[in-house]
C-alpha positions as CSV (number, residue, x, y, z in Angstrom):
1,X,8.3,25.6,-5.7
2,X,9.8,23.9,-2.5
3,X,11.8,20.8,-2.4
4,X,10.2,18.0,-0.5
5,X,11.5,15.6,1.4
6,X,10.2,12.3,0.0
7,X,10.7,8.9,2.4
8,X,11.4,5.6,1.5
9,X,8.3,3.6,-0.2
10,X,8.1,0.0,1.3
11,X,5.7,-2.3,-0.4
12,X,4.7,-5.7,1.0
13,X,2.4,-7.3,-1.8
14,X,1.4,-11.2,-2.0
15,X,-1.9,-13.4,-2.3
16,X,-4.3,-13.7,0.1
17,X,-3.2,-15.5,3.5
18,X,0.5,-15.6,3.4
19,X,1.2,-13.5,6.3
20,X,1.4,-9.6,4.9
21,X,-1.2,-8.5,7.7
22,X,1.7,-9.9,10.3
23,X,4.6,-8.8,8.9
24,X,3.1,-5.5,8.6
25,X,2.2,-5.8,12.0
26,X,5.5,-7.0,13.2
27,X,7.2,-3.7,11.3
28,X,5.1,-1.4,12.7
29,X,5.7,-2.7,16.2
30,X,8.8,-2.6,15.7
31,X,10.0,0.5,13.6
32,X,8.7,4.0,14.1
33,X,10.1,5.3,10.6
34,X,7.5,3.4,8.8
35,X,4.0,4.5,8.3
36,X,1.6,1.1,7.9
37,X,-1.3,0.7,5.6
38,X,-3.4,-2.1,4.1
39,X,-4.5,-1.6,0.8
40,X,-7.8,-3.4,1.8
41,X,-9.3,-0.7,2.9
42,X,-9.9,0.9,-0.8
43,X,-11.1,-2.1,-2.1
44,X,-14.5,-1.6,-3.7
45,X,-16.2,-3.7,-6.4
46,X,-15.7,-1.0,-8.8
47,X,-11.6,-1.8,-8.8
48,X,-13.1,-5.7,-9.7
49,X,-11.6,-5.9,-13.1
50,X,-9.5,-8.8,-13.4
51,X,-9.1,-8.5,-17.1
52,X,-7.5,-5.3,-16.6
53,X,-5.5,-7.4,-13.9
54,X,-6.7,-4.3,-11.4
55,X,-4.9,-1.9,-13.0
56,X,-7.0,1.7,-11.9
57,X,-7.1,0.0,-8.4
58,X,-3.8,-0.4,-8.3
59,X,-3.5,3.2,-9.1
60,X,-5.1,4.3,-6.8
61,X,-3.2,2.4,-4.0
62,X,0.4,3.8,-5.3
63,X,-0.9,7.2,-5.8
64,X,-2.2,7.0,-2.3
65,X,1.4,5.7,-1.2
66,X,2.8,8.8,-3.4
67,X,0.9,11.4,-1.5
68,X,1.8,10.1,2.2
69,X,5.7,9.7,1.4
């Protein structure tokens, strides 16, 4: 099996409307070692599980994160 080279996993997590959207913005204008995603774009209804405090959506969204770093 061949080593892989494995970047650096930044995380920028918070409630709704505080400003994650323009920071993310803000580092992807201005660094080019970062890749940027928003985790809103998995969301589904199925991940709705607050009791489990969205734990398989959550998941999901690091295993994603895993797999492009």
């Amino acid at each position: 099996m061949k080593p892989t080279r494995k970047m650096p996993l930044f995380i920028i997590t918070d409630a709704s409307g505080v400003g994650k959207s323009t920071i993310s913005e803000a580092l992807f204008q201005k660094e080019t070692r970062y890749i940027v995603l928003e985790s809103d774009v998995l969301w589904n209804d199925i991940y709705n599980k607050p009791d489990e405090n969205y734990r398989e959506y959550r998941e999901v969204w690091l295993d994603l994160c895993s797999h492009i770093a």
